[in-house]
C-alpha positions in Angstrom: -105.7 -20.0 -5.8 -106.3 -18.9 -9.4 -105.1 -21.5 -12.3 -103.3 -18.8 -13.5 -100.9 -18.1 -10.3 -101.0 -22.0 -9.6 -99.6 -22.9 -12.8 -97.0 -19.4 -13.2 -95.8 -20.8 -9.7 -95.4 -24.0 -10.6 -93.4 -22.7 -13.6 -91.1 -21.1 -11.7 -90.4 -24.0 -9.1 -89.5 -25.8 -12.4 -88.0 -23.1 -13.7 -85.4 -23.1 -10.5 -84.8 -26.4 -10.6 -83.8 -26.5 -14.0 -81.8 -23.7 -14.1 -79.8 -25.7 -10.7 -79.5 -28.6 -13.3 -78.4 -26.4 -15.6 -75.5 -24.7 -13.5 -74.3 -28.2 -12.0 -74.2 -29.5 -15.5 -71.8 -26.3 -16.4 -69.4 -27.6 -13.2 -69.7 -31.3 -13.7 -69.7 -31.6 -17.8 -72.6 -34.5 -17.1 -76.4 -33.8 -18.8 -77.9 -36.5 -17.0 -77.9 -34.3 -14.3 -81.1 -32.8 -16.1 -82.8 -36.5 -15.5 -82.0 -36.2 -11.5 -84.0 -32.9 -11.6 -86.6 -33.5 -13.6 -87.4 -36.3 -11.3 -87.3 -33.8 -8.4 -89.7 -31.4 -10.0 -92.1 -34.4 -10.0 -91.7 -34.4 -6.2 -91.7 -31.4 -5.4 -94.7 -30.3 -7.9 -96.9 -32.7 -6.4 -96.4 -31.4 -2.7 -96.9 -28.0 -4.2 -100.2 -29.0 -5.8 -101.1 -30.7 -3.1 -100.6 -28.6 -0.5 -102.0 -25.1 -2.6 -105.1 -26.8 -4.6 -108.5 -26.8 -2.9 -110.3 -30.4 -2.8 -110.6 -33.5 -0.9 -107.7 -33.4 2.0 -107.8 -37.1 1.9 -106.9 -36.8 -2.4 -104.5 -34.0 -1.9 -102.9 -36.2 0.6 -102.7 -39.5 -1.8 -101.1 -37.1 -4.7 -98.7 -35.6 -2.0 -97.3 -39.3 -0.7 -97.6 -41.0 -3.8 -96.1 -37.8 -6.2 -93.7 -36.9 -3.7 -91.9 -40.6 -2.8 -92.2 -41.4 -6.3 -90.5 -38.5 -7.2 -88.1 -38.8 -4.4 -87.2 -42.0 -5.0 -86.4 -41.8 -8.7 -84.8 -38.7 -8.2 -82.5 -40.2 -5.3 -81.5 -43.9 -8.0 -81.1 -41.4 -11.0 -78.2 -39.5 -8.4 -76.9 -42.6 -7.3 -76.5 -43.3 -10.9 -75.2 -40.5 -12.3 -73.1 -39.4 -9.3 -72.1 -43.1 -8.3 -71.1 -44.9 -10.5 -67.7 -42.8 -11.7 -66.8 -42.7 -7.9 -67.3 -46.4 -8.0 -65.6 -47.1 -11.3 -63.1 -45.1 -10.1 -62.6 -47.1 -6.7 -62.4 -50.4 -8.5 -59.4 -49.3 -11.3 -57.1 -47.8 -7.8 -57.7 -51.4 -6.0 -57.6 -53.8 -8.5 -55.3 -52.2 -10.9 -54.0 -53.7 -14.0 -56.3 -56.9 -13.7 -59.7 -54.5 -13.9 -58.0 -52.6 -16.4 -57.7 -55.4 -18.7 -61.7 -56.5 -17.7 -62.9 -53.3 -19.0 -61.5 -53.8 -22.4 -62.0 -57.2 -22.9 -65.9 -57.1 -21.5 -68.8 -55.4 -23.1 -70.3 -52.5 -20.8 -73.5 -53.3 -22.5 -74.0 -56.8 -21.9 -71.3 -57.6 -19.2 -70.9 -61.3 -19.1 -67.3 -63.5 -18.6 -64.6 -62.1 -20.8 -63.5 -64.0 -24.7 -60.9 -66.5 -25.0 -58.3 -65.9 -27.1 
């Protein structure tokens, strides 16, 4: 395959994931989204390369395992963060009410540690 039509198809692979970010960032009002699918791109770029490129099958198998989980995997934590963690926080306020309430304001979100006596 010429450079040219590798690198115009992996453009628009890219391009379609993005513009998927994009729309679910529209619906959801969160822009890490953008982070989730940038990660995925990795993944799914390096099976594209892999599986399109000529060279050494056992190479072109190393970048697709090692491109593709790492991709997979980051993309898979970054949803689990960005898609999680509200659902979580959300959980905890319903069944611990009032008490959790009071956590949050009283604890840093930055550098969460026993709330101050007053």
């Amino acid at each position: 395959m010429a450079i040219w039509t590798t690198l115009l198809s992996a453009l628009a692979v890219a391009a379609g994931l993005m513009l998927v970010a994009w729309l679910l960032y529209r619906e959801t009002d969160k822009a890490s989204w953008v982070d989730v699918f940038w990660a995925a791109n990795l993944a799914v770029l390096a099976l594209w390369y892999a599986a399109s490129q000529p060279g050494d099958p056992t190479r072109r198998l190393l970048v697709a395992v090692v491109g593709g989980l790492w991709g997979a995997r980051l993309a898979g934590y970054l949803a689990l963060r960005v898609a999680g963690v509200p659902l979580t926080e959300k959980q905890a306020v319903a069944s611990k009410g009032d008490a959790y309430r009071a956590y949050q304001r009283e604890v840093s979100a930055f550098v969460p540690w026993f709330p101050a006596k007053r």
